[in-house]
ZAVO-909850 format. One line per 5 residues: number of its first residue (from 0); their letters; for each residue x, y, z of C-alpha. Coordinates in steps of 0.5 Angstrom, whole numbers, plus 2048, in hexadecimal, padded with zeros to 3 digits. Layout:
N
NUM	A	X,Y,Z ~ ...
END
This chain:
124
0	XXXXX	7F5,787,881 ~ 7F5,782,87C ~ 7F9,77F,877 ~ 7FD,782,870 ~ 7F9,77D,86C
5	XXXXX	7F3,780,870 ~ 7F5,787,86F ~ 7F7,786,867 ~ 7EF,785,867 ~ 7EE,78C,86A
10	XXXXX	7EA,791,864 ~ 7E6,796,868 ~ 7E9,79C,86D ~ 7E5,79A,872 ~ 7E7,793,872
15	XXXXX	7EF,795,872 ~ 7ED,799,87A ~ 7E9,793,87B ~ 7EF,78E,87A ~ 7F4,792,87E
20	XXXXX	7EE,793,884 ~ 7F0,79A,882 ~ 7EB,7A0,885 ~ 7E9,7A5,87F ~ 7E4,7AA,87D
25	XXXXX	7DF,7A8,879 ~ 7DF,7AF,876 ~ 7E5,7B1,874 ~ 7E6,7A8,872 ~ 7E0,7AB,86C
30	XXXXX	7E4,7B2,86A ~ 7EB,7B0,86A ~ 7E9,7A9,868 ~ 7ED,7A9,861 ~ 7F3,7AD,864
35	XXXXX	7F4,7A8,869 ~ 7F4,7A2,866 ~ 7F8,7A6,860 ~ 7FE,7A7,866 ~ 7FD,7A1,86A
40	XXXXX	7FE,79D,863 ~ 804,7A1,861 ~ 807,79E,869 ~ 804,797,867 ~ 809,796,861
45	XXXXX	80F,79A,864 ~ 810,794,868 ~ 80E,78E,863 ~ 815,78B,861 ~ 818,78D,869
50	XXXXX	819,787,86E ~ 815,78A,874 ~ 816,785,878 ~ 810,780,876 ~ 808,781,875
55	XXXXX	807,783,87C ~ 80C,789,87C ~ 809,78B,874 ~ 803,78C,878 ~ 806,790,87C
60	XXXXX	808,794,877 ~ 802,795,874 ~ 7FE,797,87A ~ 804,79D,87B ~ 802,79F,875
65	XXXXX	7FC,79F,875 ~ 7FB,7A3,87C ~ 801,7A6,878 ~ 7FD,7A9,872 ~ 7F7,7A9,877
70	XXXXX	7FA,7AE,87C ~ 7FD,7B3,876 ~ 7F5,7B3,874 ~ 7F3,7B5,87B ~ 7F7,7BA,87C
75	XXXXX	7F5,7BE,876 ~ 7F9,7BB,86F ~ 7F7,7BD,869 ~ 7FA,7BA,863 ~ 7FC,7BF,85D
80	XXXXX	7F9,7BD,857 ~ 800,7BA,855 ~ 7FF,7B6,85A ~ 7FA,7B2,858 ~ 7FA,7B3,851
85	XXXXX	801,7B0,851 ~ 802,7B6,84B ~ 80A,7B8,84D ~ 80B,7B0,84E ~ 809,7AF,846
90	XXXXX	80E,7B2,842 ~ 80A,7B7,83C ~ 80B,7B6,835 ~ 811,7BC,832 ~ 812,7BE,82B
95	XXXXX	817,7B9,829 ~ 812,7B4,82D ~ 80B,7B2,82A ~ 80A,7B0,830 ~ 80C,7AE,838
100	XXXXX	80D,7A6,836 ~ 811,7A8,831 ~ 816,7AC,834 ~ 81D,7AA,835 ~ 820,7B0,839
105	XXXXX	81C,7AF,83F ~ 820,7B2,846 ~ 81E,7B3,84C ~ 81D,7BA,84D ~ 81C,7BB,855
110	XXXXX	81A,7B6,85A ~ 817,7B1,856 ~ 814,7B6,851 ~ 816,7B4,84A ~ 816,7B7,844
115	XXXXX	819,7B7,83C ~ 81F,7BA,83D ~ 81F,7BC,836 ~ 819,7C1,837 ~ 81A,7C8,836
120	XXXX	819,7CB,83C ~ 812,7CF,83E ~ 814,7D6,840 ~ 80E,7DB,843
END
């Protein structure tokens, strides 16, 4: 394993597997490549602003969850449409909002889910 600076470089799937010597499936790396560096950031930036201990332990951090994310894909995880397109993650615009940037009644709804509060509820 190299260095933090070393890994700040990193831009291809591939090259992350190979940083951390990690074996992989070229295939599924080709399929889910998107997916996986989509939730493998997701796990980089949590740790940002954390002590971990130092670079060598941040690393290890980063292999975890890049075996982490990894593992969940190889085992047959398949992200909703929510999941990658961060649709729940951004709060729509409602009728006293023009639009979501605007919007001052915004609320967690569940689980990191957002949502106007001053929307009229949808019924089916």
């Amino acid at each position: 394993m190299g260095t933090l600076a070393e890994f700040q470089t990193i831009t291809d799937t591939e090259d992350f597997f190979d940083f951390f010597d990690l074996a992989y499936d070229e295939r599924l790396v080709q399929v889910k490549r998107f997916h996986m560096m989509k939730k493998f950031g997701e796990m980089v930036e949590k740790a940002k602003g954390h002590d971990m201990g130092g670079d060598d332990k941040l690393l290890e951090y980063y292999k975890f969850a890049l075996i982490s994310v990894y593992k969940n894909f190889e085992n047959g995880y398949s992200p909703s449409a929510a999941d990658v397109w961060d649709m729940f993650d951004k709060p729509s615009g409602c009728g006293t909002c023009s639009t979501s940037s605007s919007c001052n009644d915004i609320e967690e709804v569940s689980h990191g889910v957002h949502a106007c509060v001053s929307q009229a509820p949808i019924s089916f």
